[in-house]
C-alpha positions in Angstrom: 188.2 -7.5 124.7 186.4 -6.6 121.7 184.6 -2.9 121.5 181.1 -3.2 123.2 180.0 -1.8 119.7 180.8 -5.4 117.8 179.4 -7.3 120.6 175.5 -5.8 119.9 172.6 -9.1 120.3 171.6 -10.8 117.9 168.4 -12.3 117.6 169.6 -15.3 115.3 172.9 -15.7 117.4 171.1 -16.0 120.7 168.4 -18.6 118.8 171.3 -20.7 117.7 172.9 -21.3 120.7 169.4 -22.1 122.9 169.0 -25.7 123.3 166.4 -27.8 120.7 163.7 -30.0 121.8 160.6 -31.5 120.5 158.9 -31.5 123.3 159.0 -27.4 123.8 159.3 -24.5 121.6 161.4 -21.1 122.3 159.8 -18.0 121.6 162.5 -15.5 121.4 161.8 -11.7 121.6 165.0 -8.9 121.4 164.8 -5.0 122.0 166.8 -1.8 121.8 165.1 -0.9 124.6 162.3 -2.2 126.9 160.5 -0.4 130.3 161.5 -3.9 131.9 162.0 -7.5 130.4 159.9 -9.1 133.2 157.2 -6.5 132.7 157.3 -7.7 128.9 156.9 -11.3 129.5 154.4 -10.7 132.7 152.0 -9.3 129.8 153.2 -11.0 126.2 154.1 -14.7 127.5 152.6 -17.6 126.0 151.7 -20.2 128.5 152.5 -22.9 126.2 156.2 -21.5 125.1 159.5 -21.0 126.5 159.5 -17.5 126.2 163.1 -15.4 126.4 163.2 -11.5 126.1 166.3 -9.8 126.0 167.3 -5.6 125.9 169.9 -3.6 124.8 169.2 -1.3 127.8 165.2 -0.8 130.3 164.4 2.7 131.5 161.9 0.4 134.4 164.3 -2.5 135.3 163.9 -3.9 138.7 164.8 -6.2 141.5 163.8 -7.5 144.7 161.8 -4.8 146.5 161.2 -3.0 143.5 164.7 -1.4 143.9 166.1 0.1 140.5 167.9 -1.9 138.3 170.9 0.4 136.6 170.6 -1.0 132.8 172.8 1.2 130.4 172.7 -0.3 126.9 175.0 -2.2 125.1 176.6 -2.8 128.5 175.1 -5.8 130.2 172.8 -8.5 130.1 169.1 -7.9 131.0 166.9 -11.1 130.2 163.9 -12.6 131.5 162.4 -15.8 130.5 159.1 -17.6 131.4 157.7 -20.8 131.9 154.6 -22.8 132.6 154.2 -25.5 135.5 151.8 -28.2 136.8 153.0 -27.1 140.4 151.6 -24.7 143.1 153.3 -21.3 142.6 154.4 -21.5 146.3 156.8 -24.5 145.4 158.3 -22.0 143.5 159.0 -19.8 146.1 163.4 -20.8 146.5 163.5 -20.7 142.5 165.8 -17.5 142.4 168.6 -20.0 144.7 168.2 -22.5 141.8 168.2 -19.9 139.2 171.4 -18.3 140.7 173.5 -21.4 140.9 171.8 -21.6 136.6 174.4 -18.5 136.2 177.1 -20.0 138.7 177.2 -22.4 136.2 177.2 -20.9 132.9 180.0 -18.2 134.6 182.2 -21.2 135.8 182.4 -22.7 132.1 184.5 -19.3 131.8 186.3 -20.4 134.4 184.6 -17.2 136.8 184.0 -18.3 140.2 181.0 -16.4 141.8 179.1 -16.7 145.0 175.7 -16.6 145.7 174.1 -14.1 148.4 171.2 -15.5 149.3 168.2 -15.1 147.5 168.6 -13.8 144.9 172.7 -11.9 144.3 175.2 -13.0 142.5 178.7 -12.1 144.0 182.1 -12.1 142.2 184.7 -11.3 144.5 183.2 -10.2 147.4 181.0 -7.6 145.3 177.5 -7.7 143.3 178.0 -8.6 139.5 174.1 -9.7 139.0 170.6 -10.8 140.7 167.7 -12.6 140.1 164.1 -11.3 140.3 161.1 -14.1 139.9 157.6 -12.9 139.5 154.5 -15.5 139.7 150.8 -15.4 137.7 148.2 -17.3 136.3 147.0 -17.2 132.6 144.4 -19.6 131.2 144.7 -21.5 134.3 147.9 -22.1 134.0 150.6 -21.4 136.7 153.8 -18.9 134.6 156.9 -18.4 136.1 159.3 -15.5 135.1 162.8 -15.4 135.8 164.6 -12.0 135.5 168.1 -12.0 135.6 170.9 -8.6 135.2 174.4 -9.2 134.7 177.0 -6.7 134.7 179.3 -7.5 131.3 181.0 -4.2 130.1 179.7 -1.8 132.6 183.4 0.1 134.4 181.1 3.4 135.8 178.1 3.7 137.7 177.5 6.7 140.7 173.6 5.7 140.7 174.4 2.1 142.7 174.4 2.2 146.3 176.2 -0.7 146.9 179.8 -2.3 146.3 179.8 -3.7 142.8 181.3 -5.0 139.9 181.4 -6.1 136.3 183.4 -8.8 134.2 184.9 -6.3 132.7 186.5 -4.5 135.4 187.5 -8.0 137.1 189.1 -9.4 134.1 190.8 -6.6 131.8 191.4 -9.0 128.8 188.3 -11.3 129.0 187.0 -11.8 125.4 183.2 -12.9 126.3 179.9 -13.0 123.9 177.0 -11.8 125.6 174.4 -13.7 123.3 176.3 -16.9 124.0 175.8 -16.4 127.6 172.4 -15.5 127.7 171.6 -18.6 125.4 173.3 -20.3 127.8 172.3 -19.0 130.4 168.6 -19.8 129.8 169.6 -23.5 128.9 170.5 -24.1 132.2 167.9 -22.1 134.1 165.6 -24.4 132.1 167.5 -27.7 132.9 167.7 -26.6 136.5 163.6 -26.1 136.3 163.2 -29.6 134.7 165.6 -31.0 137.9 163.3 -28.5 140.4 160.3 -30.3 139.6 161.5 -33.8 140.2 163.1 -33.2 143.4 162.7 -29.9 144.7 165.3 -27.5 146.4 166.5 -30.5 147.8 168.5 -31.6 145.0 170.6 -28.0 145.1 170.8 -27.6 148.5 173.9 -28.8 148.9 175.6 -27.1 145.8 173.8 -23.4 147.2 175.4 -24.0 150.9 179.2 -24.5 149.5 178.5 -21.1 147.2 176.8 -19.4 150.4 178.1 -16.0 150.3 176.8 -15.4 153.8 177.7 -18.3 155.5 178.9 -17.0 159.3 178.5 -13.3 158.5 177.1 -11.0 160.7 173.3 -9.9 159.2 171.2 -6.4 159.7 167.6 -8.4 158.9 164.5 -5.7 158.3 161.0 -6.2 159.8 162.4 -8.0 162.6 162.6 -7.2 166.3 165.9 -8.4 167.2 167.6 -7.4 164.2 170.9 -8.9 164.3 172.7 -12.0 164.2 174.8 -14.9 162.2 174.0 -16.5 159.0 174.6 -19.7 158.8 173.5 -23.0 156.4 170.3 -22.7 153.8 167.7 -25.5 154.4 166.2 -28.0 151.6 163.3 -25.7 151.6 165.5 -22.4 150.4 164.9 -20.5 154.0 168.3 -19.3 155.3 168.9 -20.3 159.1 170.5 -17.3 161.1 172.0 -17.5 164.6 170.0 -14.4 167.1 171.9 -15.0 170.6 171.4 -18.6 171.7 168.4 -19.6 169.1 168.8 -20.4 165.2 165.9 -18.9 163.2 165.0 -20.0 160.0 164.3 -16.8 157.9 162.2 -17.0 154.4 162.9 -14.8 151.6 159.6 -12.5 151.5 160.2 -12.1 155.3 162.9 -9.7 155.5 165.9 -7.9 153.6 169.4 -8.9 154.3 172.3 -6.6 154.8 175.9 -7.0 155.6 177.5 -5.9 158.9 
């Protein structure tokens, strides 16, 4: 693998590989450093762009729950990009699924087979290698969508995560991978899958989400509820996750509850 050093983003690299179209423009924005790429586009994006921000490194990155996102520079990808839409926000609301099978996607073109932890984790052998945060707001009555996404690239040591995870690099010693290729890549599909999403809905990934569904038949801790425990099971065409409690099936929705592994 080449030195992290000669694999450094490049504005103009990341522009050339991002899909064309007269019918939108990109806005592209790269930083050394950033508090948080959402943050930057929650503020900054143009409701009549696709806007993309990328970092080197965020001293404020976050994910669902505002749980800190470790972002050491050069190592990763950190990236968020944004998006206008003639639908109800709430539509919206299974868009990190969609946006997670975006990176399944892009990874299995590199022949990297991940699983998706539903809502919003991206698993690579049984361990977290990314995650998805999407924020909602209006400007000039227009409904924005951001979509955050963290990828661990180089990254081989971190004590401040509290949870089993991994990089490509520590999976695959000798993988020779670009980062601004993938993140250009990365946001072509995202947008693709958004074009798709407002056709047809969740409906039209469903079925691609359940056969990557990291959880399927694991015992699940859910928060906020009273009977806490039980079996996860299939995702619905509306992006709830059904779980098995005793003798009942319940179907859970993202903003409801946290999700941990027995």
């Amino acid at each position: 693998m080449k030195d992290v050093k000669q694999n450094t983003l490049k504005e103009e690299k990341i522009f050339n590989f991002l899909k064309k179209n007269n019918d939108f423009v990109w806005h592209l924005s790269l930083y050394e450093e950033l508090e948080s790429t959402n943050d930057y586009l929650i503020e900054f994006a143009n409701p009549n762009e696709y806007c993309l921000c990328v970092a080197e490194s965020q001293t404020k990155g976050r994910g669902r729950n505002l749980k800190k996102w470790q972002s050491p520079k050069y190592e990763n990808i950190y990236m968020s990009l944004s998006f206008s839409t003639n639908q109800e926000l709430k539509n919206f609301s299974s868009f990190s699924l969609v946006s997670a099978l975006a990176v399944h996607n892009v990874l299995l073109r590199q022949n990297i087979f991940t699983e998706i932890k539903w809502p919003n984790d991206i698993y690579l052998n049984k361990k977290k290698i990314g995650g998805i945060l999407i924020e909602t707001f209006t400007r000039d009555r227009k409904n924005l969508i951001v979509v955050g996404i963290g990828l661990n690239i180089f990254m081989k040591n971190n004590t401040e995560i509290d949870r089993d995870w991994t990089s490509l690099k520590l999976e695959f010693e000798n993988i020779e991978i670009d980062r601004n290729e993938i993140i250009s890549e990365i946001a072509n599909e995202v947008l693709l899958s958004k074009l798709n999403f407002e056709k047809k809905g969740f409906d039209d990934f469903v079925k691609d989400f359940n056969r990557l569904n990291f959880l399927k038949d694991k015992k699940v801790f859910l928060s906020n509820l009273v009977n806490k425990e039980g079996t996860a099971l299939d995702v619905n065409s509306d992006g709830s996750l059904n779980v098995r409690m005793g003798n009942k099936t319940k179907k859970i929705s993202s903003g409801e509850v946290s999700i941990n592994i027995n």
